[in-house]
C-alpha positions in Angstrom: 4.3 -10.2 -22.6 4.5 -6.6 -22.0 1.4 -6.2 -23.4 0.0 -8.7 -21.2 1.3 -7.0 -18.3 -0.5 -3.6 -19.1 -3.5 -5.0 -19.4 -3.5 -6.5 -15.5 -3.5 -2.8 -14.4 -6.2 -1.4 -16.2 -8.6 -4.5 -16.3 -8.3 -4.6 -12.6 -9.4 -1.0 -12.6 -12.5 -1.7 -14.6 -13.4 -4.8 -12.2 -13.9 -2.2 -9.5 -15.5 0.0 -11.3 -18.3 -2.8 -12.1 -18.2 -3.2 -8.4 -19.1 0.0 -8.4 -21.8 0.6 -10.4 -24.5 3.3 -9.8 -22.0 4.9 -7.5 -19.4 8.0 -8.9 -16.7 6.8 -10.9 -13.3 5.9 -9.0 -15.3 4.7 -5.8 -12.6 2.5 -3.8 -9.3 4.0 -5.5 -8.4 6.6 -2.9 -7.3 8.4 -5.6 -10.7 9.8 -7.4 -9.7 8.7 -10.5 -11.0 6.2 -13.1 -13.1 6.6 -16.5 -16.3 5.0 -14.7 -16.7 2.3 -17.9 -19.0 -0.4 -16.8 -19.8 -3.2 -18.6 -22.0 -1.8 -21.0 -18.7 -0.1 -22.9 -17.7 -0.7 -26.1 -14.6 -2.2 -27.9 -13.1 1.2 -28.6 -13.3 2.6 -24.8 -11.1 -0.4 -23.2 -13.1 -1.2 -20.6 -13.0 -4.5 -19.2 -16.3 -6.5 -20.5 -17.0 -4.6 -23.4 -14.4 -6.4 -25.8 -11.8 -2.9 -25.5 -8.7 -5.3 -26.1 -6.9 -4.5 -29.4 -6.4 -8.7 -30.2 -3.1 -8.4 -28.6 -4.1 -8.9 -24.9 -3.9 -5.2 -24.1 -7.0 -2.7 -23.1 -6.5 0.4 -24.4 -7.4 2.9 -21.0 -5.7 5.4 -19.9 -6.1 4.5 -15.9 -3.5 3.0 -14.6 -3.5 0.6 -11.3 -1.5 3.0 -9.0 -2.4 4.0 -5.2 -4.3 0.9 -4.8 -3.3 -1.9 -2.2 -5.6 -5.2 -1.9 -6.3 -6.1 1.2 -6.9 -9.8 2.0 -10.1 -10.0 3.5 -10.4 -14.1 4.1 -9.8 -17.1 1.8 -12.1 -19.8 1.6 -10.9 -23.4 0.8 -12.8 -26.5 1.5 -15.6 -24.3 2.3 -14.3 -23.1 5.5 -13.8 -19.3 5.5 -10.4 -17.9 7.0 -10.0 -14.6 8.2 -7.2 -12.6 7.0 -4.2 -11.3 9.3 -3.6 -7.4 9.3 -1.3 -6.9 7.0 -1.9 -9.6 4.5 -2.6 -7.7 0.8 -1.2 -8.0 -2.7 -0.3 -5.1 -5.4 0.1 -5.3 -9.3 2.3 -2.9 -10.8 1.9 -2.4 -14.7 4.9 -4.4 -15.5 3.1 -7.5 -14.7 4.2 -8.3 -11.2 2.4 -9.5 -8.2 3.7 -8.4 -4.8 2.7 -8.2 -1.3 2.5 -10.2 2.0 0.8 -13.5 3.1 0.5 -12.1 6.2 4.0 -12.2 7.9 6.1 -13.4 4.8 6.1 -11.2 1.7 6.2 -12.6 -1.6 6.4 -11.4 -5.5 5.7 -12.8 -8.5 4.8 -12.7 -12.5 0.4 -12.2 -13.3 -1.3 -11.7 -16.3 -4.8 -11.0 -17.4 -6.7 -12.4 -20.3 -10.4 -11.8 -19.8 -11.4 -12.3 -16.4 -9.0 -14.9 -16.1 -5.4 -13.7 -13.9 -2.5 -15.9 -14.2 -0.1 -16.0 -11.2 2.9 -17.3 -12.1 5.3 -19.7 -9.3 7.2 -17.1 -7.5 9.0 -16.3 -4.4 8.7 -15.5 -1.3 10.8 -14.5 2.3 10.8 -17.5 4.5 10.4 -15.6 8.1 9.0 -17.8 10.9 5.7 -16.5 12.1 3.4 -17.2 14.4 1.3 -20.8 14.2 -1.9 -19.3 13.2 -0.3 -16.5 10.6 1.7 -19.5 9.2 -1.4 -21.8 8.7 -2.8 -18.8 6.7 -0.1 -18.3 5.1 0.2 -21.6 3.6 -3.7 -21.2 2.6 -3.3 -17.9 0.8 0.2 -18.6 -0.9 -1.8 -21.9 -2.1 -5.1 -20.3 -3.7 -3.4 -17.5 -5.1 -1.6 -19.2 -7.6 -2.3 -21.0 -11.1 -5.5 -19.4 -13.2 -8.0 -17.7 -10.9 -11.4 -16.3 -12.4 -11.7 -12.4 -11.5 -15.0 -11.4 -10.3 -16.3 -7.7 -8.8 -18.1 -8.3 -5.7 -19.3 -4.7 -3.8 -16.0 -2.4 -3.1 -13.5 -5.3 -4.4 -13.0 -8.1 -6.1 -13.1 -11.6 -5.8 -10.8 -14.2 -7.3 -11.4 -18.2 -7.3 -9.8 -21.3 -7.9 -10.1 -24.5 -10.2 -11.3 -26.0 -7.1 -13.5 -23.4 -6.3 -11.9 -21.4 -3.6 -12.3 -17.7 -3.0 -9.8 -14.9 -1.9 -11.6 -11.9 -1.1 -10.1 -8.4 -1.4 -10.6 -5.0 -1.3 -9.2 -1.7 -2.4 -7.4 0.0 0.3 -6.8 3.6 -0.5 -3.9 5.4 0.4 -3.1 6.9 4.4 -4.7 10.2 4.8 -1.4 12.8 5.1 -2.5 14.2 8.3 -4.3 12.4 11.7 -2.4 8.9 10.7 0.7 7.9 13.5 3.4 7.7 11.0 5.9 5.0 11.6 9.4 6.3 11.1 11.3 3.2 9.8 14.2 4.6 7.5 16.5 7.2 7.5 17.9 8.5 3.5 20.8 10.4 2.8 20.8 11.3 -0.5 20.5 8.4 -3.0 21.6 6.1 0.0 18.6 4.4 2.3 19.6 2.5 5.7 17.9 1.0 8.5 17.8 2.9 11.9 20.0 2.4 14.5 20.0 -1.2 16.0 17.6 -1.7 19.0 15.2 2.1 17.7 12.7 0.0 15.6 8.9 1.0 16.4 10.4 3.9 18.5 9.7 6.8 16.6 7.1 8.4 15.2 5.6 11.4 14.0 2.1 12.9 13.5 0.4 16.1 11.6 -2.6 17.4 12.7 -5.3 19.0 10.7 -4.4 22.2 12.8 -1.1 23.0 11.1 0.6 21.3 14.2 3.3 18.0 14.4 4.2 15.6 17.8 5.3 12.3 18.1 8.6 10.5 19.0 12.4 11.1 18.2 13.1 7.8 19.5 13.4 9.0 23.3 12.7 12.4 23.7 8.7 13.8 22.3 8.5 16.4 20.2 5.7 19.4 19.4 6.3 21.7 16.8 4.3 23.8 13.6 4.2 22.2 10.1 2.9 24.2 7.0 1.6 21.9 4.2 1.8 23.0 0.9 1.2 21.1 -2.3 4.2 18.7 -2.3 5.7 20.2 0.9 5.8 20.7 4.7 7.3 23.7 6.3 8.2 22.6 10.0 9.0 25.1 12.5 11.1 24.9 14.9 10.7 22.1 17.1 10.1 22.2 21.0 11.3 18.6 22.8 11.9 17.2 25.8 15.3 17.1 27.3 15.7 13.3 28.4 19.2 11.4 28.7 18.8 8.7 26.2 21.3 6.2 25.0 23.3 6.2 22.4 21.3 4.6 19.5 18.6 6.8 20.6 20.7 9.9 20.5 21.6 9.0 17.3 18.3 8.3 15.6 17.1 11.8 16.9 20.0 13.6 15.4 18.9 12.2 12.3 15.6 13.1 12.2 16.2 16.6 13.5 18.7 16.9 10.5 15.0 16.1 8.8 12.1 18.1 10.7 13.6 20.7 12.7 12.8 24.1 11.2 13.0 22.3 7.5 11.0 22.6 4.3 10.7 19.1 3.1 9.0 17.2 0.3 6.6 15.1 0.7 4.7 11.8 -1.1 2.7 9.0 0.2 2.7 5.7 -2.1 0.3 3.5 -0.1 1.0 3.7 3.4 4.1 4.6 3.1 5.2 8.4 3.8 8.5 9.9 2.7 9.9 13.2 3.8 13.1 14.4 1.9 14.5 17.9 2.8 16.7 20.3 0.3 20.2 18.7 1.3 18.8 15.1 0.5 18.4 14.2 3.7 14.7 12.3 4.8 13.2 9.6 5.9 10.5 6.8 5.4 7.2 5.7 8.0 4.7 3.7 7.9 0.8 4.1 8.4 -0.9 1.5 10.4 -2.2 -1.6 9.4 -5.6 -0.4 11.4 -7.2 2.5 12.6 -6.9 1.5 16.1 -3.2 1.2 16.0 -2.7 4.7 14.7 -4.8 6.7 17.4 -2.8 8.9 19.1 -2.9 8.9 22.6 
């Protein structure tokens, strides 16, 4: 089975590299990496189409699926096309699991791929109530994407379909650019120890680096302007310059906690997906978000 699994990671890879073709190898990874394989490989390369599995189910590559998040374009069942909510996308990690959101629920479960043919596996999933027309979507995705589904490269993704004939369309989403993006602040870490933020502060702070070498955003009451020195793996914040607003007290304690973080810190830094994490030298940090679209993450 573990063999299996590996192999998920690295076909997928190849898929989009056939997607690819004629373009520079790694097109649609956000990462730049990729061996650039097409079809036309042979058996001892591991590329997907060119026979590069060992007998055992695994290809022999050494690119693995990481970086990458599948966005759900639409699903088509019955012939009728359906549009994808934001937020709707699916991940394989190279132990052989599926995870990701239908759109307001999120769900994980076991894949494999043999061929061009991915197994997904009965899994589970949160059971959230969502709005009517997320919900209706839901129950179209979380019903295609399931049993054996025939993996295809279309453009910059790929496309996988049903016994029945039904499509999901995705796409390679590459990972939020460090700077320009309206990062989310939606945990606090304290050492090996992450908890949610103070009840009633959700979607109230944020925090953005400019190109410049300069940060603003949010504590959670009071905004906040400041200098922030990137560095391979780390940001050097100066000290920061806020307003002075009476806030109340879960505010005024979500600020604390990120000034324990940013003011006049050097913290390390790594983005997996759209996720950002900030971690300064006592263990103290944090985790935001990216946007699920461009428009949502323009700062005003």
């Amino acid at each position: 089975m573990a063999m299996h699994r590996q192999s998920l990671a690295v076909s997928l890879l190849a898929l989009l590299a056939l997607a690819a073709c004629g373009t520079e190898s790694g097109a649609g990874s956000g990462q730049g990496s990729g061996s650039g394989h097409g079809a036309g490989s042979d058996a001892s390369d591991g590329s997907y189409g060119g026979g590069g599995s060992d007998g055992s189910g695994t290809v022999r590559s050494g690119a693995p699926l990481t970086g990458i998040r599948w966005d759900v374009e639409s699903v088509t069942a019955g012939g009728k096309r359906s549009v994808a909510p934001a937020g709707a996308h699916v991940e394989f990690d190279a132990k052989g699991r599926a995870s990701g959101s239908y759109g307001c629920n999120l769900f994980t479960a076991e894949a494999r791929l043999d061929g061009d043919t991915l197994t997904v596996e009965p899994g589970t999933t949160t059971e959230m109530g969502c709005e009517p027309d997320i919900q209706q979507f839901e129950a179209l995705l979380s019903q295609a994407f399931s049993g054996k589904l025939t993996v295809a490269a279309k453009d910059a993704g790929i496309t996988l379909t049903t016994a029945e004939g039904g499509t999901i369309a995705l796409t390679a989403r590459p990972p939020a650019p460090l700077t320009g993006t309206r990062w989310r602040i939606t945990t606090l870490v304290s050492g090996s120890i992450a908890s949610s933020l103070p009840a009633g502060t959700a979607n109230k702070a944020h925090i953005t680096l400019g190109k410049d070498g300069t940060v603003q955003g949010v504590l959670g009451c009071n905004r906040f302007r400041g200098t922030a020195d990137v560095s391979g793996t780390a940001i050097a914040f100066g000290r920061l310059v806020t307003t002075r607003r009476m806030c109340p007290d879960p505010e005024t304690r979500l600020e604390r906690a990120l000034l324990d973080v940013l003011d006049g810190k050097r913290t390390a830094y790594g983005i997996t997906h759209h996720t950002l994490s900030l971690t300064a030298p006592d263990g103290k940090g944090l985790a935001a978000s990216a946007p699920e679209t461009k428009e949502e993450g323009s700062e005003g």
